[in-house]
N, C-alpha and C positions, 0 to 999 in steps of 0.2 A: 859311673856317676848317674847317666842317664835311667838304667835300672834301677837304682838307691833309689830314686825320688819317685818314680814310679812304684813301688813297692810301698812308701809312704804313704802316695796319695793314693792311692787306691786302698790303704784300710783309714782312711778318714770318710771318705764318702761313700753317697748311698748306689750311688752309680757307678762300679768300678770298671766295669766295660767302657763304660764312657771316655774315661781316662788315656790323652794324648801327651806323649813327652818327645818334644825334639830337640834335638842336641846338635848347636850350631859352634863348629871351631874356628876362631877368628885367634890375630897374631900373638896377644896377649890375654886375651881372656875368651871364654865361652860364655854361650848363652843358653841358656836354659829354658825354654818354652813350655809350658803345663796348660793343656786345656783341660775343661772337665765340663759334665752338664749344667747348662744353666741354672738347675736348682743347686749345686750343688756350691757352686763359686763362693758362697756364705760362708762356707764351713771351711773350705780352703785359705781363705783369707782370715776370717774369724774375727772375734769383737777390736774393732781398733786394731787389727792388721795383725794381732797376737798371733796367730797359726801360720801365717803369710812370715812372718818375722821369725818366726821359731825354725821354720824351715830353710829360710836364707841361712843362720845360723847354723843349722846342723849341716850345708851344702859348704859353705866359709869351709868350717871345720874339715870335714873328707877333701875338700878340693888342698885346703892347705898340707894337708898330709902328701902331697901328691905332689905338693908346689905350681899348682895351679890356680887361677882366679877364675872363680864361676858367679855369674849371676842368674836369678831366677826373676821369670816372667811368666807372671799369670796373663794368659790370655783372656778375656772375657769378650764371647762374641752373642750377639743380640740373635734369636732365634724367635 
């Protein structure tokens, strides 16, 4: 999973080195942590949260194959 979204966010933005995913396993569900450059946080999230949402979705999706519950968290850290 952790690679899935990693592979995603890193052909969205202009910074792909930049690009941080960690993968926190808790009792019932995971958490999914995404940093990425500060300029770049725009584009991850997108107009009204539409790429932020598109991507929860497509994580729903694979996790549910799996019978897993996954949640994603964009980090946004002030630099």
């Amino acid at each position: 999973m952790k690679e899935f979204v990693e592979f995603i966010t890193k052909k969205l933005v202009d910074v792909p080195e930049a690009v941080e995913v960690s993968y926190i396993e808790g009792k019932n569900t995971a958490i999914i942590e995404l940093r990425v450059a500060p300029k770049d946080v725009g584009k991850v999230i997108g107009k009204s949260g539409r790429t932020a949402n598109a991507l929860r979705t497509l994580i729903s999706a694979v996790a549910s194959r799996q019978n897993q519950k996954v949640v994603l968290e964009i980090i946004e850290e002030n630099k």
